[in-house]
C-alpha positions as CSV (number, residue, x, y, z in Angstrom):
1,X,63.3,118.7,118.7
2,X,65.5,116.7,116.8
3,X,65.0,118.0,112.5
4,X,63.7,115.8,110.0
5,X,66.4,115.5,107.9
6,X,68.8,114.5,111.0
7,X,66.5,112.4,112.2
8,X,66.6,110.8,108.4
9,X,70.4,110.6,108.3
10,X,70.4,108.8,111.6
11,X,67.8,106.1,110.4
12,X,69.8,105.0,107.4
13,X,72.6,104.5,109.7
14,X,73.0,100.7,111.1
15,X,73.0,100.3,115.3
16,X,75.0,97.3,114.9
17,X,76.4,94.9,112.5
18,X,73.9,92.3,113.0
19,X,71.3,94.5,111.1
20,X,73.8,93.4,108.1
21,X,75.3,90.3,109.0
22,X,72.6,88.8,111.9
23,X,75.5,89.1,114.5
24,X,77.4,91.7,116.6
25,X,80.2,89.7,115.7
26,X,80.8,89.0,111.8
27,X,83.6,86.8,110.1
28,X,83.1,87.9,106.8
29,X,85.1,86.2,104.1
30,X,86.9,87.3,100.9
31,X,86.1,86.2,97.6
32,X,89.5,87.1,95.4
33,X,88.2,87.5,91.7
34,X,91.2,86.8,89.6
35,X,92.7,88.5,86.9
36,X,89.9,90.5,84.8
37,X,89.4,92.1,81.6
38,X,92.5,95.2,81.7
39,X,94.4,93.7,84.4
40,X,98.0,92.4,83.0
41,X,97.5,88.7,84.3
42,X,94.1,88.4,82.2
43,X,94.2,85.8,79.7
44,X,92.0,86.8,77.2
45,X,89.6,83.8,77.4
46,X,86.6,85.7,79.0
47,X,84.7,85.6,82.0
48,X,83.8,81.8,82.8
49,X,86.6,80.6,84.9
50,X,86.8,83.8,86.6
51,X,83.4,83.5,87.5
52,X,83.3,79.7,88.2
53,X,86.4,80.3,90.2
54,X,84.7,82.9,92.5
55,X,81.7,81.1,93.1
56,X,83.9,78.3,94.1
57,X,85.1,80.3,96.7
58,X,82.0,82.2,97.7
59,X,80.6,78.4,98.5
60,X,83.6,77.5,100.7
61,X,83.2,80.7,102.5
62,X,79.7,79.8,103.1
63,X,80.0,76.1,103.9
64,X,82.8,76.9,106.4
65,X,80.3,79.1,108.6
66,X,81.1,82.7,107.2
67,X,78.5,85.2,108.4
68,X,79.3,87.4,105.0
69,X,81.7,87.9,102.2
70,X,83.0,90.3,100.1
71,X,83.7,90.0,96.8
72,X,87.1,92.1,95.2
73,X,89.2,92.6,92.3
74,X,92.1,91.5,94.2
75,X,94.2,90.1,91.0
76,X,93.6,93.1,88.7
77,X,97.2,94.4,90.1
78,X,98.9,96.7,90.0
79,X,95.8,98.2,91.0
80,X,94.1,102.0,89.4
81,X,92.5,104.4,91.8
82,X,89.2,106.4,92.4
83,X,88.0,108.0,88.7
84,X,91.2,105.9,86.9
85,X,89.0,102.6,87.2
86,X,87.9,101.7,83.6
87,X,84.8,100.6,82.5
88,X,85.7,97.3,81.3
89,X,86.9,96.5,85.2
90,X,83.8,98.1,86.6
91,X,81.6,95.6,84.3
92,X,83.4,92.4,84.5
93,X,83.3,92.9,88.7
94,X,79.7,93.4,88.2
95,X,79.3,90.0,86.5
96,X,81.4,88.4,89.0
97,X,79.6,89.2,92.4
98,X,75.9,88.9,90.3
99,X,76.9,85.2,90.1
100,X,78.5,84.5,93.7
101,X,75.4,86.5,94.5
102,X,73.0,83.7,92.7
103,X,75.6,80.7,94.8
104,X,75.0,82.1,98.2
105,X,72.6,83.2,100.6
106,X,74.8,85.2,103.3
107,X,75.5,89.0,103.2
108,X,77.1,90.2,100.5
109,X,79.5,93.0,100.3
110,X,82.0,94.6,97.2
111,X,85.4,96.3,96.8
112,X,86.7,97.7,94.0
113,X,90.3,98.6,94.9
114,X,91.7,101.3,95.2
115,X,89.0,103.6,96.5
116,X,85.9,102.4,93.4
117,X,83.9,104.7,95.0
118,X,80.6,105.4,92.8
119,X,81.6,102.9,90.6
120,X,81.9,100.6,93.7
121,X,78.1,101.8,94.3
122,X,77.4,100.8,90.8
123,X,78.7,97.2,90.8
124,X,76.5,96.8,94.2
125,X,73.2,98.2,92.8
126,X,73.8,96.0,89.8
127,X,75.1,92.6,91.7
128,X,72.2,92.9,94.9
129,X,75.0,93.8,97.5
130,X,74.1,94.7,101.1
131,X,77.4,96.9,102.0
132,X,80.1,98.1,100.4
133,X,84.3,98.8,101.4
134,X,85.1,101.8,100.6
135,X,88.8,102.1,100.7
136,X,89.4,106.1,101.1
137,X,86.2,107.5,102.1
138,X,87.5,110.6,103.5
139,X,90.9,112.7,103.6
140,X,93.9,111.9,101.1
141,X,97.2,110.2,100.6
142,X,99.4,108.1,98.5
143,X,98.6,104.9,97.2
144,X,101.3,102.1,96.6
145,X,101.0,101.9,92.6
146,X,101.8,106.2,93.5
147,X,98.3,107.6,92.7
148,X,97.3,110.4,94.5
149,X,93.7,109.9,96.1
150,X,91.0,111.7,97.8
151,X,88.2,110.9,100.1
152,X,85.0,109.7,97.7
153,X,82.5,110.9,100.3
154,X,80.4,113.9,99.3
155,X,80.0,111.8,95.4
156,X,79.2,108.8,97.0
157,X,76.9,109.5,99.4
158,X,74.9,111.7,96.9
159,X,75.1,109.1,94.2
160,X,74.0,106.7,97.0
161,X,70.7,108.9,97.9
162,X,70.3,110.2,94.3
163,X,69.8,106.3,93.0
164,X,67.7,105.1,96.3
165,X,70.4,102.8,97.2
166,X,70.7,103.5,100.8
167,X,69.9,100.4,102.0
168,X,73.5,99.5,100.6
169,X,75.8,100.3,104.3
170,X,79.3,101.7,103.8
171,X,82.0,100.4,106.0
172,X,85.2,102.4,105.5
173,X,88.7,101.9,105.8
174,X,90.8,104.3,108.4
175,X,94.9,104.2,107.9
176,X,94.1,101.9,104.9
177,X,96.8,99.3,104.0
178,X,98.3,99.8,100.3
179,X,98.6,103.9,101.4
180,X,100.1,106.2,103.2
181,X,98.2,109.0,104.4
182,X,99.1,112.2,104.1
183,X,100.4,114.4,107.3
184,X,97.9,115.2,109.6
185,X,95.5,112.7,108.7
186,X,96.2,110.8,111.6
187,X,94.3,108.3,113.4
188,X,91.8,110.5,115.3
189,X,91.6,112.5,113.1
190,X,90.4,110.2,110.3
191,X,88.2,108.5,112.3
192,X,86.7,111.6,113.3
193,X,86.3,112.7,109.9
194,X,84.7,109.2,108.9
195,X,81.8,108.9,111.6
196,X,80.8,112.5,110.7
197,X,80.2,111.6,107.1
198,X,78.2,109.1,107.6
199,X,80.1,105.6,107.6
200,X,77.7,102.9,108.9
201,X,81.5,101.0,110.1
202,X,85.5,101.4,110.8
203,X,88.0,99.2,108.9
204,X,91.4,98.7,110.3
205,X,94.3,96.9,108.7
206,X,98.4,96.2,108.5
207,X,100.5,97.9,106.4
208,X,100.0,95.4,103.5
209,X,97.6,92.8,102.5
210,X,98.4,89.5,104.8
211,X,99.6,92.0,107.7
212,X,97.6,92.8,111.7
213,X,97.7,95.6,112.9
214,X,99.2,96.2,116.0
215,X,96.3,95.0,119.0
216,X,97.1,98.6,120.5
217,X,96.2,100.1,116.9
218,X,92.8,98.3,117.4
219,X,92.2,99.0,120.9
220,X,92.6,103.2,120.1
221,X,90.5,103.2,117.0
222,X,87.5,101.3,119.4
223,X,88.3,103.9,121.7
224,X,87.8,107.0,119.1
225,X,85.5,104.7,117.0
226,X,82.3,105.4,119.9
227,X,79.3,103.5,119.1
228,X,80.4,103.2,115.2
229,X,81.5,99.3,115.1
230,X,85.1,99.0,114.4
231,X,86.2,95.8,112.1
232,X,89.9,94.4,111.3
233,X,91.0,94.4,107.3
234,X,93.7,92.4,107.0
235,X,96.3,89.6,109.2
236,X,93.4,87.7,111.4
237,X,94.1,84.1,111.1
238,X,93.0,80.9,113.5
239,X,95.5,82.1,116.4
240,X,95.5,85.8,116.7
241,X,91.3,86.2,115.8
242,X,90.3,85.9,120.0
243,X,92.2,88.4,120.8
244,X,90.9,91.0,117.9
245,X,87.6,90.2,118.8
246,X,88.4,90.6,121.8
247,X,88.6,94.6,121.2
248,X,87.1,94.7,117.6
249,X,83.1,94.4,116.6
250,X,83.7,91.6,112.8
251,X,86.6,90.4,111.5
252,X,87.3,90.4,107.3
253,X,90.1,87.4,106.4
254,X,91.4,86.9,103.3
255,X,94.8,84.8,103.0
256,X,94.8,82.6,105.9
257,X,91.4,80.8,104.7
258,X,93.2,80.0,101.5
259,X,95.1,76.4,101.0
260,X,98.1,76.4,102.7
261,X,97.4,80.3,103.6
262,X,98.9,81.1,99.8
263,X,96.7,84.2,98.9
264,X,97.1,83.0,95.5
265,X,95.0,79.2,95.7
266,X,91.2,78.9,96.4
267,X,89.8,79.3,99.5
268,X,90.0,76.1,101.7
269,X,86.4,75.3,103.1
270,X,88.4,73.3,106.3
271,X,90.5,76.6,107.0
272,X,87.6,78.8,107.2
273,X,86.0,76.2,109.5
274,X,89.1,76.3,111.8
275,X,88.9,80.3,111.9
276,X,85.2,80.2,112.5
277,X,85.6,77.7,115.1
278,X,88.8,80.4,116.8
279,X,86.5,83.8,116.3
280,X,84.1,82.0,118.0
281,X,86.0,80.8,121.1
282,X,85.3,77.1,120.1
């Protein structure tokens, strides 16, 4: 007989994506909050435009057929890590996704980069968030402002039962972009690591923001990956998203929904349209 507790642990865990998203298949769109309150390119005037420009892009996301999105401190470069996040960042974020929360009805997801953990639970609890990406949920490495990180796991997942917020899923990055790992930690190994502690889904990425992973890449991590869905991070865009989902269970963009595909500019409601239309063979 299967115990109690096990049989508990197995229950909070999703079967698929669509008990988030309401499809095996999610394109779930980023909402990059600009510049807030400690980043360098803040510019003092409060929290208005920031939060006017983030609901503007929330919208587009939603209006161009986006099955979720997840809202991020994107622009609060270069970025802190794990227990280094300051309160100020951890509030303002807050305020930011509890608006584009109010603007939209789809699934709504946070990150707090690099690696918010509790905090990251925090802003979710506080905004009404379904999920949350956690960027180093187990082992350790390097990250590119040179922090040294390690997996938030055993916190989080107490902090997460301790405050009755396990209806909030974790998907979790593997081989995160922005990091190097450190040696050992290799693929198999990570993902290993990450399905036995509980991650409800598997992020891959590129090397940097704007960059696919290799289709290979992909195609391994399904392999390892089981019945745990596996989802791409980073370098989708309207010609390459068949073939990911091809292999991979959702798809998170970011740049190449923006105007032009500049990261920088808003998200362009046509552009996400385009990429829906691709990820869903149309």
């Amino acid at each position: 007989m299967i115990p109690a507790w096990k049989q508990h642990l197995d229950a909070v865990r999703i079967q698929d994506l669509a008990d988030i998203f309401g499809t095996s298949k999610p394109v779930i769109g980023m909402v990059h909050a600009w510049p807030m309150p400690g980043a360098p390119g803040y510019d003092g005037k409060g929290m208005d435009a920031i939060v006017e420009h983030a609901v503007q892009d929330a919208r587009a996301i939603e209006q161009g057929g986006c099955d979720g999105l997840i809202v991020e401190n994107m622009w609060d470069i270069p970025f802190r890590a794990g227990s280094h996040i300051q309160p100020e960042s951890i509030a303002a974020h807050a305020v930011v996704a509890r608006a584009v929360r109010d603007a939209v009805k789809i699934p709504m997801g946070i990150n707090l980069v690099h690696n918010g953990g509790v905090a990251l639970l925090g802003i979710a609890i506080a905004s009404g968030a379904q999920f949350i990406r956690v960027c180093m949920f187990t082992g350790a490495g390097v990250w590119d402002a040179g922090s040294i990180d390690e997996g938030c796991a055993a916190d989080l997942m107490r902090r997460r039962k301790d405050l009755g917020a396990e209806h909030i899923k974790i998907l979790a990055d593997v081989d995160k972009k922005h990091s190097v790992r450190f040696p050992g930690i290799d693929l198999a190994t990570h993902i290993e690591w990450t399905r036995f502690f509980g991650a409800d889904g598997m992020i891959v990425s590129g090397r940097m923001t704007g960059d696919a992973p290799a289709l290979d890449k992909v195609r391994e991590a399904k392999r390892l990956a089981g019945d745990t869905p596996i989802l791409l991070g980073s370098g989708t865009d309207a010609s390459n998203v068949g073939a990911f989902l091809s292999v991979a269970d959702g798809i998170i963009v970011g740049s190449s929904i923006k105007e032009q595909g500049d990261i920088c500019r808003p998200v362009d409601v046509e552009r996400v349209r385009a990429f829906v239309r691709a990820a869903r063979g149309g």
